[in-house]
C-alpha positions in Angstrom: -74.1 134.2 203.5 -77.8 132.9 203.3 -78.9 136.1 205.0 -77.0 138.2 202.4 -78.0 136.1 199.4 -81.7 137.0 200.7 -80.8 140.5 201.5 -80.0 140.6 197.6 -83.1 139.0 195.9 -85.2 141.7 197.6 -83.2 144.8 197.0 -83.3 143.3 193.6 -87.4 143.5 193.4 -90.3 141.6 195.1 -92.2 141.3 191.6 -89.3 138.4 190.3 -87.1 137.6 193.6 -88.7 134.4 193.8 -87.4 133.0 190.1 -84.3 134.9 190.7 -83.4 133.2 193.7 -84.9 129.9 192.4 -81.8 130.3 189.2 -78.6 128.6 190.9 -76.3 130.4 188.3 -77.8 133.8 189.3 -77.4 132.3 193.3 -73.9 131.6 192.3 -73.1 135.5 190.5 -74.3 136.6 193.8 -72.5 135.1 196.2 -69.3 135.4 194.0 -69.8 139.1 193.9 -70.9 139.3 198.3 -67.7 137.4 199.0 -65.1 138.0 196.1 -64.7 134.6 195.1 -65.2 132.9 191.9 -68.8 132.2 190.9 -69.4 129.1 188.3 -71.8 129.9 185.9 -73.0 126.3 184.0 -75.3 127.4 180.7 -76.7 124.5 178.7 -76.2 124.8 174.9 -78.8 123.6 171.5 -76.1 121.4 170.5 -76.4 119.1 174.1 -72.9 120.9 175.4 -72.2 122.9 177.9 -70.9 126.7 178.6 -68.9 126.9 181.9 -68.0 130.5 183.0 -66.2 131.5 185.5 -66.8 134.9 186.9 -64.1 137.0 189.6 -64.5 140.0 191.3 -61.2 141.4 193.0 -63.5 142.8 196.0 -66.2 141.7 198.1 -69.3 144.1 197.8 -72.1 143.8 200.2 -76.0 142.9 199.3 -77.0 146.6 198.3 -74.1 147.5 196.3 -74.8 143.8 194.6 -78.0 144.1 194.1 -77.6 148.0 192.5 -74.9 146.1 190.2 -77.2 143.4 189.0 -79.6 146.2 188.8 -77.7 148.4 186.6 -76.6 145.2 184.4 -80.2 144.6 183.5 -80.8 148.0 182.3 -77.8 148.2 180.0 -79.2 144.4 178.3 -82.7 145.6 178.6 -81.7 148.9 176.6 -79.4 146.3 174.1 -82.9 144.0 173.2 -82.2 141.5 176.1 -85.5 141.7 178.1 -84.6 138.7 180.5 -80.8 138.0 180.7 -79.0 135.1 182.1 -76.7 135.0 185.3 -74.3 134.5 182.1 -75.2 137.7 180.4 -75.2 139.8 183.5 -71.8 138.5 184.1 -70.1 139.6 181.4 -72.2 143.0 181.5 -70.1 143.5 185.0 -67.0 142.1 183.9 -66.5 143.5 180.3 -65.8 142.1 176.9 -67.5 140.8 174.3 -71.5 139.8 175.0 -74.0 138.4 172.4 -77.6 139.7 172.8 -80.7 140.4 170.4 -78.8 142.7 167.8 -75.5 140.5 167.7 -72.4 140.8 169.2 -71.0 143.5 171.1 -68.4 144.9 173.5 -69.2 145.7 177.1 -66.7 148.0 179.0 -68.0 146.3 182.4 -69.8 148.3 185.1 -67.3 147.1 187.7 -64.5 147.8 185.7 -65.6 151.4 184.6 -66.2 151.8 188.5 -62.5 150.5 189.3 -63.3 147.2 190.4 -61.6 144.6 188.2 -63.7 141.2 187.5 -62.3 138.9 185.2 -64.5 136.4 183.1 -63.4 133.0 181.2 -65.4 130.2 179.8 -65.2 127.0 178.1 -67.7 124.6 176.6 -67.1 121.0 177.6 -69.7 117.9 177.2 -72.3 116.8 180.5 -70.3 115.6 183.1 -66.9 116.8 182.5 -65.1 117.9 185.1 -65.2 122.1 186.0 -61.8 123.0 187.0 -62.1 125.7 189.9 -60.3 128.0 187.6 -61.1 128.2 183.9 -58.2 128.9 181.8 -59.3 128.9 178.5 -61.6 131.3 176.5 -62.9 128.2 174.2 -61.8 124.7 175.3 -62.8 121.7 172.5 -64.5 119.1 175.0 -63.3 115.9 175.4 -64.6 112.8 173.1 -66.6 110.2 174.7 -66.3 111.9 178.0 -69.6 111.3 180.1 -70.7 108.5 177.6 -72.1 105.7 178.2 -69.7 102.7 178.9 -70.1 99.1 178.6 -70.8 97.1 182.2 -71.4 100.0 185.2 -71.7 102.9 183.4 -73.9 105.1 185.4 -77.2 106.2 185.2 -78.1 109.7 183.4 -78.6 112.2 185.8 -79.4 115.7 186.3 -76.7 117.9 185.4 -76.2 119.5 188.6 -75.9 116.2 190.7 -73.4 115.1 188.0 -71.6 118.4 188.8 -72.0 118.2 192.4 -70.7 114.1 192.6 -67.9 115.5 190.5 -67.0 118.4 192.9 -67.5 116.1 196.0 -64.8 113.9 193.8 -62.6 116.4 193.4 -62.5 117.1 197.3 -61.5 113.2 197.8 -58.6 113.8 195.4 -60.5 112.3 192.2 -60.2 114.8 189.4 -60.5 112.3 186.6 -63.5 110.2 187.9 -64.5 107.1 185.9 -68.2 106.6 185.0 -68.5 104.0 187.9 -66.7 106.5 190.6 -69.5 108.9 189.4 -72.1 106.7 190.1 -70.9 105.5 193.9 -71.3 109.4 194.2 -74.1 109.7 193.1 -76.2 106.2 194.2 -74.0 105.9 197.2 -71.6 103.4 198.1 -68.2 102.2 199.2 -64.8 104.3 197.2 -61.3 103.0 197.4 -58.8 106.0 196.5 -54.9 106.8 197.1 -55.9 108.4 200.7 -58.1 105.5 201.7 -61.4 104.3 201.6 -64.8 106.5 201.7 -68.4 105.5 202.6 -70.3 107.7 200.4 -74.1 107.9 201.3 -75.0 109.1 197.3 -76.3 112.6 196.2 -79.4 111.6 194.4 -82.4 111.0 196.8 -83.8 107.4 197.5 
């Protein structure tokens, strides 16, 4: 897949490969659209929230067609005022619906969907540190209250978003989908974890 993802960024132009592969979202659309599974998109928001969208092609396509896809998307939000579009952007320019750019909202049909390839596209806005469900469900979801606050007496540390992300993802694989600020921590900082399905020696996500 690294070999593909590569294979990608430089079909997709020398001149800006290097920021483009550097943008996890954009690494995420790609791989989602190389191997037909859903691609996480995480955009932070002006108001300190975030927009999770979840992006799903019905097919796998391989780097060229990708790349000629991503292409294409580009041009249609270049030609709409939108000179450097997100992974987010690009997404819905595939998938269809409606997009906001430069001159205000409008509807894509969806390049893959005009071309017969159905991709669907959800998203929610939920505070830092909420858990991403694999699957988002709703178009607009209210976040939770409180949720990723600090708490009184082993609250953990602020982090970067995407270790928060990943120590809630490598929760979720231990059967924790409603972590509490301290199990977030061990994740992240490292340490012993007691759960239902026994006990983990986590050796922490953030580097030492």
């Amino acid at each position: 897949m690294a070999r593909l993802l590569a294979a990608a960024v430089v079909a997709l132009g020398v001149s800006s490969a290097h920021a483009q592969y550097a943008d996890p979202n954009l690494q995420n659309l790609l791989a989602g659209l190389m191997n037909g599974g859903e691609a996480t998109l995480i955009t932070p928001l002006t108001t300190g929230m975030l927009q999770v969208t979840s992006f799903r092609p019905s097919v796998r396509l391989d780097a060229a067609e990708t790349a000629a896809y991503v292409d294409r998307a580009r041009e249609e939000l270049a030609a709409l005022g939108v000179a450097q579009p997100s992974a987010e952007q690009i997404a819905r320019m595939l998938a269809g619906g409606p997009l906001d750019v430069t001159m205000g909202r409008v509807w894509a049909q969806g390049l893959l969907s005009v071309a017969g390839i159905p991709a669907s596209i959800t998203s929610q806005i939920v505070t830092a540190g909420s858990p991403v469900t694999s699957a988002v469900t709703s178009a607009v979801t209210s976040a939770v209250p409180g949720y990723g606050s600090a708490a009184a007496g082993g609250s953990a540390p602020a982090a970067p978003v995407q270790a928060r992300e990943a120590a809630l993802r490598e929760l979720a694989a231990l059967g924790i989908l409603n972590p509490s600020e301290d199990q977030i921590r061990t994740a992240l900082v490292g340490g012993t974890l007691t759960t239902i399905n026994g006990v983990y020696q986590l050796p922490g996500l953030l580097p030492r």
